[in-house]
C-alpha positions in Angstrom: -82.2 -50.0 -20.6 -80.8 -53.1 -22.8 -81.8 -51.9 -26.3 -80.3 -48.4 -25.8 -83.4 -46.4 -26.5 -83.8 -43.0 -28.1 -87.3 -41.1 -26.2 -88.2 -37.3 -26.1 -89.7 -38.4 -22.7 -88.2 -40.7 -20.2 -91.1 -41.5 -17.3 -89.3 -43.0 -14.3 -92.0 -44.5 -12.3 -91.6 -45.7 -8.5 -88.2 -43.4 -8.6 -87.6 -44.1 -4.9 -87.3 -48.3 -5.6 -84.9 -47.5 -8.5 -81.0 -48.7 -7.5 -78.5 -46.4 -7.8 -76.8 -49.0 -10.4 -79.9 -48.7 -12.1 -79.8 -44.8 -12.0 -76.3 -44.8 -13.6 -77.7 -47.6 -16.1 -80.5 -45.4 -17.1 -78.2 -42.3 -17.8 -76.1 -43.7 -19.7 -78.2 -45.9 -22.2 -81.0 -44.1 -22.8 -80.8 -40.6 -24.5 -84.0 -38.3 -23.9 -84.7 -34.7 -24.1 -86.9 -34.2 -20.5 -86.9 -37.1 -18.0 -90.2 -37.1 -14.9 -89.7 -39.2 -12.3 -92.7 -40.1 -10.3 -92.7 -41.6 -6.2 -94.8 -41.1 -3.3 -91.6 -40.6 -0.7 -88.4 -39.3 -2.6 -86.2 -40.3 0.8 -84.7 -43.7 0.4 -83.1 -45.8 3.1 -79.9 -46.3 1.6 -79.3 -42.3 1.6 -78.9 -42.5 -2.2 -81.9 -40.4 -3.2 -79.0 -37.6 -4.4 -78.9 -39.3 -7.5 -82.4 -38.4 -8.2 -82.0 -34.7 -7.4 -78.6 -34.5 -9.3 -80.6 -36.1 -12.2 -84.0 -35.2 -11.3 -84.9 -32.1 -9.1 -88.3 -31.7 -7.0 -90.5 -29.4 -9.5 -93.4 -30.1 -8.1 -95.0 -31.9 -5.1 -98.9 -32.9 -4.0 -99.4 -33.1 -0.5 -101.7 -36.5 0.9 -104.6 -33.7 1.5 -105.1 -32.4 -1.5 -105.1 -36.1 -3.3 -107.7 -36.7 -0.6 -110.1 -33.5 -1.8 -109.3 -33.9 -5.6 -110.4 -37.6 -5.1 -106.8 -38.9 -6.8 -106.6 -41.5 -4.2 -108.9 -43.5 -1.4 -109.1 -42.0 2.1 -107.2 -44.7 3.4 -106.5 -46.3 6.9 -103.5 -48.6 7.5 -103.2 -51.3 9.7 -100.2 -53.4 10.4 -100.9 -56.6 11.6 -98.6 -58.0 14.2 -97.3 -61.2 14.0 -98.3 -63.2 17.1 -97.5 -67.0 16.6 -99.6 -70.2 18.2 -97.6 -72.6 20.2 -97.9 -74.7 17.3 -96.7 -72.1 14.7 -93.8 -71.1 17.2 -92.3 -74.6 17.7 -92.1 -74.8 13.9 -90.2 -71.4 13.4 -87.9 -72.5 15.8 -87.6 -76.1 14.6 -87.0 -73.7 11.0 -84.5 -71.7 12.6 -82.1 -74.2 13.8 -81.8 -76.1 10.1 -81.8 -72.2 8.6 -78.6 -71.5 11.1 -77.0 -74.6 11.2 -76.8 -74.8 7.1 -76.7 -71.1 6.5 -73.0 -71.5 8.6 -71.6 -73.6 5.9 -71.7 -70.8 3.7 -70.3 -68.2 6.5 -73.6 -66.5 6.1 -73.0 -65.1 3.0 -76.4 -64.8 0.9 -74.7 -64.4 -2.3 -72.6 -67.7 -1.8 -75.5 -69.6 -0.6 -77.8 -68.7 -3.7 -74.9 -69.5 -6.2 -74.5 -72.6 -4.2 -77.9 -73.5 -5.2 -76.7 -75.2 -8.4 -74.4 -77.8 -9.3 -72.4 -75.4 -11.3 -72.0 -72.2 -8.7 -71.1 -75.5 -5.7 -68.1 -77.1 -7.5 -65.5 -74.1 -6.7 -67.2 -73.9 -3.0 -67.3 -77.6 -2.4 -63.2 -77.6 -2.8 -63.0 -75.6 0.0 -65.1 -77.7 2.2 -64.1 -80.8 0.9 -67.4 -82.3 -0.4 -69.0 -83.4 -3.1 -70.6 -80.5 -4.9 -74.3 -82.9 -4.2 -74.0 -82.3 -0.8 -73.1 -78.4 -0.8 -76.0 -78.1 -3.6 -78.5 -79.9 -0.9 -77.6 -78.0 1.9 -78.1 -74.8 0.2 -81.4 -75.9 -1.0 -82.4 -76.8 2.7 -80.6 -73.2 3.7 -83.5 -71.6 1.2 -86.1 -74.8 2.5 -85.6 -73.7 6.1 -85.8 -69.4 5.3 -88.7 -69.9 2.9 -90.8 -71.5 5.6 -90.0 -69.8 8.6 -91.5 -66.1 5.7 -94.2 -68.7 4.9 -95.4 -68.9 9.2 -94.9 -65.1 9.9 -97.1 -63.8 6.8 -99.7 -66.4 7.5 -99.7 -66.6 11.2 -103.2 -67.4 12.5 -103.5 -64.5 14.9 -103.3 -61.9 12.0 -105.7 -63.4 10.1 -108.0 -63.1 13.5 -107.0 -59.9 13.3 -108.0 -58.9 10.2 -111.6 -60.7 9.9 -112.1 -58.9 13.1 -111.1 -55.5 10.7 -113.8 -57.0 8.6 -116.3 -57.1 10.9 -115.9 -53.8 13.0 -116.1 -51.8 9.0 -118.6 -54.4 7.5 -119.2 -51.7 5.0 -115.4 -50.9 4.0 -113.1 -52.0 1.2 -110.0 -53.1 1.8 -106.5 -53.8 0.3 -104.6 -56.6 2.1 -100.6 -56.5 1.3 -99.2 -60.0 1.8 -96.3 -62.1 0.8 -98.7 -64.5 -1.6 -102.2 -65.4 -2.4 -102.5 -67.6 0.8 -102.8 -65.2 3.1 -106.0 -63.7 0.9 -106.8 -66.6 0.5 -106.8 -67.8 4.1 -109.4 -64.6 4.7 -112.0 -65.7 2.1 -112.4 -68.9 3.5 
């Protein structure tokens, strides 16, 4: 998209992940002849899958049974794992919560204002209107970000759905599986 790029064949992969903005990008600085545009669920959440059809009409769709026969893709079970917290794991999200709320107010909960308030530079114009020193609004946006990380960091590792899922493990001791998680840790955490 940067370089400007001349193709025959422009191969949009993941189509239904792709931002409108980056649709509109795409169009207009890259010059192909035929364009394919490859997803597993054209319907978006945002309601802005139009752009792909405008752009991009349906030609040609495989349905999740004949991937199944031809062998193109694993016959596949998904489990969500709920999220379940210990006592111990609870008291600390809601110890997490109450630093996350209490600094994420400063900046009106505005994520855009509380990222650029993450450095010195983006805190000087904000730290006028509060009155402080750009330090402070730079430390309380880094504590805002602290506070949200580690509260992500307790739900994707929470000790019941790693029960859970060695108990997965040990119902299909002869399965493979694919474990989706925020990091390694939860992996990790199951290996152990």
């Amino acid at each position: 998209i940067k370089s400007y790029h001349e193709c025959d064949l422009l191969i949009v992969d993941e189509v239904h992940r792709v931002g409108a903005d980056t649709f509109s990008k795409i169009f207009s600085c890259i010059k192909y002849n035929k364009i394919l545009c490859v997803t597993a669920t054209l319907e978006r959440q945002d309601g802005k899958h139009e752009i792909i059809q405008k752009y991009a009409p349906v030609f040609h769709t495989v349905s999740l049974q004949e991937c199944v026969q031809n062998g193109w893709i694993a016959d596949f079970k998904i489990y969500n794992l709920s999220v379940e917290l210990t006592p111990a794991e609870k008291a600390e999200y809601d110890r997490l919560t109450k630093v996350h709320n209490s600094c994420f107010t400063v900046f009106q909960w505005n994520f855009d204002l509380a990222f650029r308030c993450m450095s010195t530079k983006g805190a000087e114009e904000y730290a006028k209107q509060l009155d402080w020193e750009p330090k402070r609004v730079v430390a309380t946006a880094v504590q805002w970000r602290k506070a949200m990380m580690g509260r992500n960091d307790i739900v994707y590792n929470a000790v019941n759905k790693q029960k859970i899922a060695l108990e997965l493990f040990k119902k299909y001791p002869n399965e493979k599986f694919l474990t989706f998680c925020k990091s390694t840790d939860f992996a990790d955490n199951l290996v152990k």
